[in-house]
Rosetta silent file (secondary structure, phi, psi, omega in degrees, C-alpha in Angstrom):
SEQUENCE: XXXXXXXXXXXXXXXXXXXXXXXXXXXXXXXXXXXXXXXXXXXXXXXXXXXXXXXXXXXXXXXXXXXXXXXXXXXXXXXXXXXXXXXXXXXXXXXXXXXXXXXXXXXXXXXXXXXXXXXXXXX
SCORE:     score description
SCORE:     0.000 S_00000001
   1 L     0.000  155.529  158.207   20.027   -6.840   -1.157 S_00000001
   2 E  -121.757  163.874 -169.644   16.794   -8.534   -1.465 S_00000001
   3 E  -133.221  135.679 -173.009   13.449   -8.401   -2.831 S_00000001
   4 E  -145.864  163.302  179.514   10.507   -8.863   -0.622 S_00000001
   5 L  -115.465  152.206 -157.786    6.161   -8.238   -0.400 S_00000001
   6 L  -158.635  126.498  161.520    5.900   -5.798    2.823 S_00000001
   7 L  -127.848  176.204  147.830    2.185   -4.348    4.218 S_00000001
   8 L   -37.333  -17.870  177.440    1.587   -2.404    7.021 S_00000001
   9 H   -81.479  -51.047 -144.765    0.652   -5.046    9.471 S_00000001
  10 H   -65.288  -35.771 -166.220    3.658   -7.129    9.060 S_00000001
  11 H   -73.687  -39.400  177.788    5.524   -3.556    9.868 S_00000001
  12 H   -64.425  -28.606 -160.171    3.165   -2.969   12.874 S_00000001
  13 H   -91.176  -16.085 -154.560    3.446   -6.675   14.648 S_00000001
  14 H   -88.556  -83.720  177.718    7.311   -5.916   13.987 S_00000001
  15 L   -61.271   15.781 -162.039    7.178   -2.972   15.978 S_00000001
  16 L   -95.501  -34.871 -176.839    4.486   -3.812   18.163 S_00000001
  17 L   -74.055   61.576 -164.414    6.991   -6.953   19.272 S_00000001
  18 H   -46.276  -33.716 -158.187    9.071   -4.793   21.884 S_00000001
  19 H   -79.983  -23.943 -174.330   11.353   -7.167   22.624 S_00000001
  20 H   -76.427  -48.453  177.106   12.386   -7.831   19.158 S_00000001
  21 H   -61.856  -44.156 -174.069   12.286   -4.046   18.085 S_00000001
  22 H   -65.817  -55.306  153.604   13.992   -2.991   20.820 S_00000001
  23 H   -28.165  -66.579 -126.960   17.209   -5.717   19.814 S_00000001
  24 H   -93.264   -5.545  153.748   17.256   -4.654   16.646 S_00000001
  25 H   -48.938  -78.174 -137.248   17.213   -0.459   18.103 S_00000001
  26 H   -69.838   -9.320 -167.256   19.608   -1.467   20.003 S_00000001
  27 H   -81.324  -35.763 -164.427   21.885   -3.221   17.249 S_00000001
  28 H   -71.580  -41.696  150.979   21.298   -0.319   14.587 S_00000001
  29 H     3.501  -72.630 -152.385   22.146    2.204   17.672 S_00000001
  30 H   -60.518  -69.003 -154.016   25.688    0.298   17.992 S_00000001
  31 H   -55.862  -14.970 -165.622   26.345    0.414   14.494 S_00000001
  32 H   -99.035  -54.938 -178.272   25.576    4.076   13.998 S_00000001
  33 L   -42.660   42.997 -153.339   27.446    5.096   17.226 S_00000001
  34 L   -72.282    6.684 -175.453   30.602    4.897   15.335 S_00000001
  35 L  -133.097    7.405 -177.310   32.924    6.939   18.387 S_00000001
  36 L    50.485   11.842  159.378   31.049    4.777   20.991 S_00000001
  37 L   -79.461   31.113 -170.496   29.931    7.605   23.029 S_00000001
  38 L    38.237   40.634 -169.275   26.959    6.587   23.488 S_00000001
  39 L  -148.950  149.378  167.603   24.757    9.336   21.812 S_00000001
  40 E  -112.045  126.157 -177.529   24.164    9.761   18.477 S_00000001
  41 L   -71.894  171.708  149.541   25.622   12.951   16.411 S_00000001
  42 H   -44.162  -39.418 -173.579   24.061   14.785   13.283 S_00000001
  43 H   -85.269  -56.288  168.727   26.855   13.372   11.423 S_00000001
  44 H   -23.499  -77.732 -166.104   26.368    9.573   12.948 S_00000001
  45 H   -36.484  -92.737 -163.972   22.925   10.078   11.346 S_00000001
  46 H   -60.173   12.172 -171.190   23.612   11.127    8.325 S_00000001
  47 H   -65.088  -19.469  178.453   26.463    9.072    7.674 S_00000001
  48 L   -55.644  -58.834 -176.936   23.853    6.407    5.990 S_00000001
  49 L   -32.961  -47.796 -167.109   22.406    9.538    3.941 S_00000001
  50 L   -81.969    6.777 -174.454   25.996   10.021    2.415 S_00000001
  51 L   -87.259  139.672 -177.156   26.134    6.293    1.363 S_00000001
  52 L   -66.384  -69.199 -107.805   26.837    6.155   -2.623 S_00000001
  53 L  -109.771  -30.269 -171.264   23.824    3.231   -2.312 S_00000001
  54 L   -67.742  151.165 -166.781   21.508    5.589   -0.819 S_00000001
  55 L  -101.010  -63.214  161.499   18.631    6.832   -3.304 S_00000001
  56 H   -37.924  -25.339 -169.933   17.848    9.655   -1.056 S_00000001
  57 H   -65.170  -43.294 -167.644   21.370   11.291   -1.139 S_00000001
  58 H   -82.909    5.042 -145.991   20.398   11.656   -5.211 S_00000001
  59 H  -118.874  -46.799 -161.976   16.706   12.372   -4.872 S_00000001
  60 L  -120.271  166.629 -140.190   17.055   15.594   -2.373 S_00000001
  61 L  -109.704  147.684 -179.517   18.882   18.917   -2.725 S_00000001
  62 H   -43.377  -34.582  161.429   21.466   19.257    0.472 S_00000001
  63 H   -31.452  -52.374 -170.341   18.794   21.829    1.695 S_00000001
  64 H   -91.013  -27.818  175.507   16.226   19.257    2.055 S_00000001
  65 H   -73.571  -33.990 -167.516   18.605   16.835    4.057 S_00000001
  66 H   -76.225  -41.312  176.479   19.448   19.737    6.302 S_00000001
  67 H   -72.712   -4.823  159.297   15.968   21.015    6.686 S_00000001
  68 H   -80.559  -57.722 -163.951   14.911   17.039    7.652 S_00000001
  69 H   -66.414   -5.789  144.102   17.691   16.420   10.005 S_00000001
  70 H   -62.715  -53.704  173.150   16.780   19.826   11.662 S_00000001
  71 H   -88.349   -2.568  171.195   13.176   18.864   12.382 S_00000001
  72 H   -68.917  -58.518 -170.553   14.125   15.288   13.543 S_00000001
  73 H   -71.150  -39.025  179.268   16.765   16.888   15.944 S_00000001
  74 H   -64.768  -39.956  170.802   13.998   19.729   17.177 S_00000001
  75 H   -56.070  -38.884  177.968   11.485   16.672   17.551 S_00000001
  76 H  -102.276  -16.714  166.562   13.478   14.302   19.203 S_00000001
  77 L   -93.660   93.944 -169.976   16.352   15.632   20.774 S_00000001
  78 L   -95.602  -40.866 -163.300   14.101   16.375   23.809 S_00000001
  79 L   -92.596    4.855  178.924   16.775   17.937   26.187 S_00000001
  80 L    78.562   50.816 -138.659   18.325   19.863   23.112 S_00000001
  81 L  -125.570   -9.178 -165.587   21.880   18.464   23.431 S_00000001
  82 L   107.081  -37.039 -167.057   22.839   17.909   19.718 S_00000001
  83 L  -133.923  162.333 -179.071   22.479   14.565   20.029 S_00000001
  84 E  -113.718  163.987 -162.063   20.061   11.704   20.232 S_00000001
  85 L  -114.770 -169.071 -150.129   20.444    9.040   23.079 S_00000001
  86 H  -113.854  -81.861 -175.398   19.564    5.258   22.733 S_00000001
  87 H   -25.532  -52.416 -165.865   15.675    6.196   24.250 S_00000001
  88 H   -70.227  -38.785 -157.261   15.553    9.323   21.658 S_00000001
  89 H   -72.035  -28.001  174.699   16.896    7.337   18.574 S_00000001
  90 H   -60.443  -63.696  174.211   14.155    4.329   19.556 S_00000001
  91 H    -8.105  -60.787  167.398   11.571    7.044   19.535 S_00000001
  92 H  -105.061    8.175  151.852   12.368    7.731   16.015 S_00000001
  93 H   -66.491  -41.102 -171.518   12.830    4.600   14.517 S_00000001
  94 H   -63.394  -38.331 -170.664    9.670    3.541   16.051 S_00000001
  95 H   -70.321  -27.718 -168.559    7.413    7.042   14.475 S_00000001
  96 H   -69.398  -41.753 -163.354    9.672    6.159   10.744 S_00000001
  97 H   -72.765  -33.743  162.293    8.652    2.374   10.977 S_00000001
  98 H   -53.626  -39.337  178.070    4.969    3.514   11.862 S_00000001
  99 H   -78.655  -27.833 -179.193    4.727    6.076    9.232 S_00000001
 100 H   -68.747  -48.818  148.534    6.183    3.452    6.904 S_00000001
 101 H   -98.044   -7.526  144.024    3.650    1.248    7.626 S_00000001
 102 H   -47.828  -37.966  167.127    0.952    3.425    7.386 S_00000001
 103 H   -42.615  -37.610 -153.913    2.495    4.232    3.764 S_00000001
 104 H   -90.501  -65.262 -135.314    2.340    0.330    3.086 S_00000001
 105 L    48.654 -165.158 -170.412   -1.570    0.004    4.163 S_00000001
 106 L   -62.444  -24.698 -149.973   -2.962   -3.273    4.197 S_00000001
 107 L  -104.724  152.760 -176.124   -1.955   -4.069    0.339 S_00000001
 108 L   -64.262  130.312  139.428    1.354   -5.861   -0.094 S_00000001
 109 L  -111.668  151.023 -164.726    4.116   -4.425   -1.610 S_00000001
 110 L   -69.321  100.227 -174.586    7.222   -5.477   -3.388 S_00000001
 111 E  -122.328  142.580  171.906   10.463   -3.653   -2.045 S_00000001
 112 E   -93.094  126.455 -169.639   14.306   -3.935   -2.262 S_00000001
 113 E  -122.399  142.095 -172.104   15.618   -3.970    1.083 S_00000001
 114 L   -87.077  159.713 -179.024   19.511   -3.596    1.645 S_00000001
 115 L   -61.996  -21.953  169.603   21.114   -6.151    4.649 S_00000001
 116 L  -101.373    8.863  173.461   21.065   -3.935    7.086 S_00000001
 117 L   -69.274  161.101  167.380   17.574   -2.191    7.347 S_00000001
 118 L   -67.506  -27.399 -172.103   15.161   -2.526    9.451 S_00000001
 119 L   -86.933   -9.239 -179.549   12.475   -3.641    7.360 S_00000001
 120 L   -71.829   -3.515 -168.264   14.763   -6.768    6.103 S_00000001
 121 L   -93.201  -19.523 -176.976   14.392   -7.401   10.054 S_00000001
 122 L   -96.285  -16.080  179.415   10.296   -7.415    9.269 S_00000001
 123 L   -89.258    0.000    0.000   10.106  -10.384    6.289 S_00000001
């Protein structure tokens, strides 16, 4: 882990920097794909959720994971397969890192970022 100052630009120029976003898609992609079929399950997804480390796992009621991961897969799952594809899973990294830096605005702030996120990929 690390400690870092994070705004909204620095998050924007990240993703705005296709070639570089698009790497770093394609690495968290790999890493998620854990059966190498090149799609990502419900379970792929949430295996991060289910991490002991995760904040979220203790913060929401199983309800609230299922009722997220339900409108991500109706949003995003465009042909309605179950699964998300390397195209769908950019899709939503790209709308999370956007809404994240809208969240951020302009003013900096100080965040603990774990080694593998995306935003330690933005300091």
């Amino acid at each position: 882990m690390s400690v870092a100052f994070i705004d909204g630009p620095m998050v924007e120029k990240f993703v705005e920097d296709s070639e570089t976003f698009e790497k770093c898609i394609d690495e968290r992609f790999s890493m998620l794909d854990v059966n190498s079929d090149g799609v990502l399950s419900r379970d792929e997804l949430q295996k991060e959720m289910n991490d002991p480390s995760s904040v979220e796992s203790e913060l929401q009621s199983k309800e609230e994971v299922d009722s997220l991961y339900d409108a991500l897969f109706e949003k995003f799952d465009t042909e309605k397969k179950g699964t998300l594809d390397r195209q769908e899973f950019g899709s939503l990294m790209k709308e999370v890192m956007l809404a994240r830096a809208h969240g951020f605005g302009n003013t900096p702030v100080c965040i603990i970022l774990q080694e593998d996120s995306l935003l330690q990929k933005v300091v």
